[in-house]
C-alpha positions as CSV (number, residue, x, y, z in Angstrom):
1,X,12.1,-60.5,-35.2
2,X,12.3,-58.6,-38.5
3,X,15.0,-59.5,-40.2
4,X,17.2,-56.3,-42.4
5,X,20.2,-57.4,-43.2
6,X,22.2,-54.0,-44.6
7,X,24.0,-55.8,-47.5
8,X,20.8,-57.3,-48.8
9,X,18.9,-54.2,-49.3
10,X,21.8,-52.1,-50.4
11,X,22.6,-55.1,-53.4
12,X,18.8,-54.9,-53.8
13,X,18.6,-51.3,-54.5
14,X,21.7,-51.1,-56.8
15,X,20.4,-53.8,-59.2
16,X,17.2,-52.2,-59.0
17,X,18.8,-50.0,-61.4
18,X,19.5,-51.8,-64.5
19,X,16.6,-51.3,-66.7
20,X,17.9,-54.2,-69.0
21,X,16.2,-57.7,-69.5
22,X,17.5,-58.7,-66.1
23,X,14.1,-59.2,-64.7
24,X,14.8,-63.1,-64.2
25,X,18.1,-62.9,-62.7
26,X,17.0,-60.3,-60.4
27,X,14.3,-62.1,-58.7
28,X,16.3,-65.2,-58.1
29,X,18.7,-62.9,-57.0
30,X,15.9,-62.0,-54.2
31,X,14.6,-65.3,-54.0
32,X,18.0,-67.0,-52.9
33,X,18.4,-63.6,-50.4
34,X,15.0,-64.8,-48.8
35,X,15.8,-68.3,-48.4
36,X,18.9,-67.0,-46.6
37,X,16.9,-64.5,-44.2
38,X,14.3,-68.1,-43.8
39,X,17.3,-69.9,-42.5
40,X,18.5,-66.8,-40.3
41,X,14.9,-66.4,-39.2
42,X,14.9,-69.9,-37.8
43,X,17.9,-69.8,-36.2
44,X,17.0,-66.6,-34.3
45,X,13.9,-68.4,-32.9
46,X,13.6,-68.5,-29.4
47,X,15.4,-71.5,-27.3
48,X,11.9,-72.9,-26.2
49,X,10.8,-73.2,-30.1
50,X,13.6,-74.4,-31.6
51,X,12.4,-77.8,-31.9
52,X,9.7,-76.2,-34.1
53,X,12.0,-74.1,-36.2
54,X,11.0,-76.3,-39.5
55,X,7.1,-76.1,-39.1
56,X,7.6,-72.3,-38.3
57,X,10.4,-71.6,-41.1
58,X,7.9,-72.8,-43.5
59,X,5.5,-71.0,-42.5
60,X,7.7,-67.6,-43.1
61,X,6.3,-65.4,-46.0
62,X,7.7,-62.4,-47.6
63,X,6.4,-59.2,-47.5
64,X,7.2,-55.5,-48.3
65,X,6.9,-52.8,-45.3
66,X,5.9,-49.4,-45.9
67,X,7.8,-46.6,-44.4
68,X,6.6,-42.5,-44.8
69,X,9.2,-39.7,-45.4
70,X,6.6,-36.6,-45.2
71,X,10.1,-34.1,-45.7
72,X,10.8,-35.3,-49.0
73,X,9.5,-33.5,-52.0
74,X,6.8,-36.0,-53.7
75,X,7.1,-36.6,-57.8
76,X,3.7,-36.3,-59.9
77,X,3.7,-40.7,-60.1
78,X,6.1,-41.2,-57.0
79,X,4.4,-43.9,-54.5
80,X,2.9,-41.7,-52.2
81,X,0.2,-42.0,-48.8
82,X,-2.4,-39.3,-49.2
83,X,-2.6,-36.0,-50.8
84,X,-3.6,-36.3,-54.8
85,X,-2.9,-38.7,-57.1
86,X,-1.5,-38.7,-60.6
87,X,-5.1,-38.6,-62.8
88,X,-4.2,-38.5,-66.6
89,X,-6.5,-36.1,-68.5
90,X,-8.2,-39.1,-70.1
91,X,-9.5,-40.7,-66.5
92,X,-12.1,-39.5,-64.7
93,X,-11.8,-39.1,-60.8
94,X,-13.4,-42.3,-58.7
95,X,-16.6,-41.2,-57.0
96,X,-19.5,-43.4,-55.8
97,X,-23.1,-44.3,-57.5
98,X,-24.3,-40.7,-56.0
99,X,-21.1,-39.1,-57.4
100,X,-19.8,-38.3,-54.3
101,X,-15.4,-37.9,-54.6
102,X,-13.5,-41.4,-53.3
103,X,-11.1,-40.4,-50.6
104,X,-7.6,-41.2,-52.3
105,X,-5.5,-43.4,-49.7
106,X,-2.6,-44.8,-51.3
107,X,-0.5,-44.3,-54.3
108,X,2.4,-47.0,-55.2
109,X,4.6,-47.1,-57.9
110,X,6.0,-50.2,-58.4
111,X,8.7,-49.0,-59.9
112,X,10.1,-47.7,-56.7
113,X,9.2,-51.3,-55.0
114,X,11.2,-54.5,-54.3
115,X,9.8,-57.4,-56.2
116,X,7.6,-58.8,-54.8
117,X,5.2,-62.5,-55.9
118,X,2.2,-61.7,-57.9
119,X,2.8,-58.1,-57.8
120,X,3.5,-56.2,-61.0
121,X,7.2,-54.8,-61.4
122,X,5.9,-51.7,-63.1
123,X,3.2,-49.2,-63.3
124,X,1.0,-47.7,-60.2
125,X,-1.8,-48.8,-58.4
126,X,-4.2,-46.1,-56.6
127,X,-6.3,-47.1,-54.1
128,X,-9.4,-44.8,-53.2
129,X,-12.0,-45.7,-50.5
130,X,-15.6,-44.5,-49.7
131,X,-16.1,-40.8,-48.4
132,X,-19.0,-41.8,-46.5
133,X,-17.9,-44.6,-44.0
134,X,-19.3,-47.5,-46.5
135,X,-16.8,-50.6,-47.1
136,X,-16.4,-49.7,-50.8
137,X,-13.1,-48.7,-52.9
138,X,-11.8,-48.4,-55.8
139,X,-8.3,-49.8,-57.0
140,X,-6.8,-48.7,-60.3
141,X,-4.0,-49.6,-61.8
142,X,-2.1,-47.2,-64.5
143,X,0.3,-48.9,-67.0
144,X,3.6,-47.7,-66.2
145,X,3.6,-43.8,-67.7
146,X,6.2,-42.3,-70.4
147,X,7.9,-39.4,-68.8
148,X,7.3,-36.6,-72.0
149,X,4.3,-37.8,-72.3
150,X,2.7,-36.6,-69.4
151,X,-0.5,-35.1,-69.4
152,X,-2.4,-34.9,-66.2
153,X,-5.1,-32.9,-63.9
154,X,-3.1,-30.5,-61.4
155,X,-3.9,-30.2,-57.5
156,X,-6.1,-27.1,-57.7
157,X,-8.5,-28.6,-60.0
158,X,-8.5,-31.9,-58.0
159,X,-9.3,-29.8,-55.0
160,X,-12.2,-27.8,-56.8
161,X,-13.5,-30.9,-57.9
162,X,-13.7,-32.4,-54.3
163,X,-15.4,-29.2,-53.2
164,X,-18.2,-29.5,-56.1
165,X,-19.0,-32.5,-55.9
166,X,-18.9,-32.8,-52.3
167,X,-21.3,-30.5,-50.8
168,X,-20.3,-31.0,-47.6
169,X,-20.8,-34.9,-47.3
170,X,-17.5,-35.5,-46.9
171,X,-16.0,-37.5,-44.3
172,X,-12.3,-36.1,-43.1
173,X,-9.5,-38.2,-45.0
174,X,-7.8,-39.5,-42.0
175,X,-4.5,-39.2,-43.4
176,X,-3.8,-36.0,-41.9
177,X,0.1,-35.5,-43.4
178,X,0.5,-36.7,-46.9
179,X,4.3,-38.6,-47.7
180,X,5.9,-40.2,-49.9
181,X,6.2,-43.6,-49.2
182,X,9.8,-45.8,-49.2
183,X,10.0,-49.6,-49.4
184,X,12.1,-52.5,-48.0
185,X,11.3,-56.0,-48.0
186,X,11.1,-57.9,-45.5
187,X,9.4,-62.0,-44.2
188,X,7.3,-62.9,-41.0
189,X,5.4,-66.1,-40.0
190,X,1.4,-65.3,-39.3
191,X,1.0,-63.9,-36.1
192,X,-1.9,-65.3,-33.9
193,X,-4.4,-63.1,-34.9
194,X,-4.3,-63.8,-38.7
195,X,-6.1,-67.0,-39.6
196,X,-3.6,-68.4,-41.4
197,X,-1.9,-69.3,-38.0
198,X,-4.6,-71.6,-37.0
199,X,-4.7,-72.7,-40.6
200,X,-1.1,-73.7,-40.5
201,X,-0.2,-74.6,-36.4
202,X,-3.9,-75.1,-35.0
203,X,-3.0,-78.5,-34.3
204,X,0.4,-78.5,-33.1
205,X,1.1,-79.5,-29.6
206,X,3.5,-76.2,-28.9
207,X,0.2,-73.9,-29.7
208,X,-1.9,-75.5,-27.0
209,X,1.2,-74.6,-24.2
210,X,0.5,-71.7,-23.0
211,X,3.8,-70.6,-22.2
212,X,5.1,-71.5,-26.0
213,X,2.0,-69.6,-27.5
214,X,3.3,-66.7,-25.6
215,X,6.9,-66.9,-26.6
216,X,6.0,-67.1,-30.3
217,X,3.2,-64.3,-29.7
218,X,6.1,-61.9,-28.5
219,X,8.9,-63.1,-31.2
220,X,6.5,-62.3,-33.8
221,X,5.5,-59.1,-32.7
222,X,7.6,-56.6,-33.8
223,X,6.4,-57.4,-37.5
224,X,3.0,-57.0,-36.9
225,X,2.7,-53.5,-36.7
226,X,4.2,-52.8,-40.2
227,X,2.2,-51.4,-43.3
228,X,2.4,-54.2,-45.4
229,X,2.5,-55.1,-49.3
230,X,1.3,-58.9,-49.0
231,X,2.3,-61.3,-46.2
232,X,-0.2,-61.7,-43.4
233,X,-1.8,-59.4,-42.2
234,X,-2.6,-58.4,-38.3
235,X,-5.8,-57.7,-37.0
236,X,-6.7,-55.9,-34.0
237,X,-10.2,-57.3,-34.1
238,X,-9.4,-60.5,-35.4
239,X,-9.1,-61.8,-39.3
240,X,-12.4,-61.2,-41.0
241,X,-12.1,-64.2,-43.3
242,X,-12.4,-66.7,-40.4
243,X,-15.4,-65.0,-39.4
244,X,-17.1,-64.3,-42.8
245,X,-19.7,-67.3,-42.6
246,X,-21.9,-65.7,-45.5
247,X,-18.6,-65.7,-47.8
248,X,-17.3,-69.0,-48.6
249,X,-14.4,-67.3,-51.0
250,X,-13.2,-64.9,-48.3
251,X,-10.5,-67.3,-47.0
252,X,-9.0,-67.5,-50.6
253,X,-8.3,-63.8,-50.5
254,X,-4.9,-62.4,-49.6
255,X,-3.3,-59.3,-47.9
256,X,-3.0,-56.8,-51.3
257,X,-2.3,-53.9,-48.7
258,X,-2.4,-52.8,-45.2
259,X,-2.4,-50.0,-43.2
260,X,-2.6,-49.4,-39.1
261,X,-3.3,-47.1,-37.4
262,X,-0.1,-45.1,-36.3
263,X,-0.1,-41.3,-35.7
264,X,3.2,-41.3,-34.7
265,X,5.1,-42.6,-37.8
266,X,2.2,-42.3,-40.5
267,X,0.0,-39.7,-39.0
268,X,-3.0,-42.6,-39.2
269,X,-5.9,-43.3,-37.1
270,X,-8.5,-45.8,-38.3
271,X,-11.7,-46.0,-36.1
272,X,-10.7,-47.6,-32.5
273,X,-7.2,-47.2,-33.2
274,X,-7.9,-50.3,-35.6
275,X,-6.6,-51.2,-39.5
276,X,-7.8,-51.2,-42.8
277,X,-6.9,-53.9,-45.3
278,X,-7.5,-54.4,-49.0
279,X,-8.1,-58.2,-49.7
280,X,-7.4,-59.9,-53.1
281,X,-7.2,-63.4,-55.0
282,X,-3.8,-64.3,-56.0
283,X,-4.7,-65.1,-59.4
284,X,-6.5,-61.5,-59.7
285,X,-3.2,-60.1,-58.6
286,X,-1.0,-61.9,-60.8
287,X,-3.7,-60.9,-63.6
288,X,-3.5,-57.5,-62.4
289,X,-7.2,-57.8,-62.4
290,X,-8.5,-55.2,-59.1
291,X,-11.9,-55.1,-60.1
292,X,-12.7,-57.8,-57.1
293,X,-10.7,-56.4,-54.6
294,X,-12.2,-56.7,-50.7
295,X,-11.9,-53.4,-48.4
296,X,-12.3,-54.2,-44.8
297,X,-12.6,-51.2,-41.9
298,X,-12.9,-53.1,-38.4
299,X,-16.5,-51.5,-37.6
């Protein structure tokens, strides 16, 4: 179901490389190269859907997939999943109210990513989460840093810090091999467990057929598993903002990043073999305001 076309991402990547005021032109570059994966998208629908293809094209929403290369040799700010991150001398490391380290999750430099809606096209964004099994992070974003101007804390210190300040509270980082991270994008309709689907086809006639629920359920399926910049997200569980009854605001939150559990490729494991998901507004993201961001570990 996941559409990579080879020509797209290689003209992506080479115009990726002009660091002139070619921002504009660029993304309607990408814009008109995702109407064109839409239009393929629907026409690689299954027979039995077809007659659907405009209600599900529409639906279609573009997102960028993670993929981990733990061989190559990681830069201080490259985008990154686990290990350290890059900490300027002038920030202090995340811990919690009882000063207790953050586990560092995620680093991306945008940068290094497709563009993508709402998301910035520069600078990094860290994402730490609670040592001690609470649904609490942290997400900071660093402007985008000048290269000889570099200043930061090295690894050894990082790891002395977590030692001092730990005293053996620590909960294991599940992210047993750290790797730099790659990026291509990509676009998927919701699958049936995110709660945009029954937002969006709950009452269409084709969803209450059980044979056509299960033909879209399998076409979509291949792009669920993906770690995911945006899009929609897939939940083993089930989508916690459709069951969040003491949160009216939930459902207005978006995907900001996901990650599955997969110990083959990413060397992950989340609980039950489950995911965890940071949630966001879309006019926090566009703001680049992360102070309200949502963490959500399936308990």
């Amino acid at each position: 179901m996941e559409v990579n076309i080879l020509f797209i991402n290689t003209l992506s990547d080479n115009i990726q490389t002009f660091e002139f005021d070619c921002g504009f032109l660029y993304l309607l570059f990408i814009n008109t190269l995702l109407v064109v994966n839409n239009n393929i998208m629907k026409q690689q629908l299954p027979i039995a859907l077809e007659a659907f293809s405009s209600q599900i094209g529409d639906a279609i929403k573009p997102y960028v997939k993670l993929s981990r290369h733990p061989d190559e040799q990681i830069g201080l700010t490259d985008s990154k999943l686990g290990g350290f991150p890059y900490l300027p001398y002038t920030l202090t490391y995340p811990c919690d109210e009882n000063y207790i380290p953050l586990l560092f999750i995620a680093q991306i430099n945008f940068a290094q990513v497709p563009p993508l809606k709402n998301y910035p096209n520069n600078g990094i964004l860290q994402f730490f989460i609670s040592s001690i099994g609470a649904q609490e992070c942290t997400i900071r974003y660093l402007p985008p840093p000048e290269p000889d101007k570099l200043e930061w804390v090295g690894e050894s210190d990082l790891k002395l810090l977590m030692e001092v300040n730990a005293s053996g509270r620590l909960l294991d980082n599940p992210i047993k091999r750290p790797g730099k991270l790659h990026f291509e994008l990509s676009q998927a309709p919701p699958n049936t467990t995110n709660f945009h689907f029954d937002r969006l086809f709950g009452n269409s006639d084709w969803v209450k057929n059980v044979t056509l629920y299960r033909t879209y359920e399998q076409w979509v399926r291949p792009s669920c598993y993906h770690h995911r910049l945006g899009g929609y997200g897939y939940f083993v569980q089930g989508d916690p903002r459709s069951e969040c009854s003491y949160d009216q605001s939930f459902p207005e939150f978006e995907i900001l990043l996901q990650l599955n559990s997969d110990e083959e490729n990413f060397g992950l494991r989340w609980g039950d073999c489950q995911e965890i998901c940071f949630f966001i507004r879309p006019q926090d993201l566009k703001n680049l305001d992360f102070s309200r961001v949502r963490f959500y570990l399936c308990p």
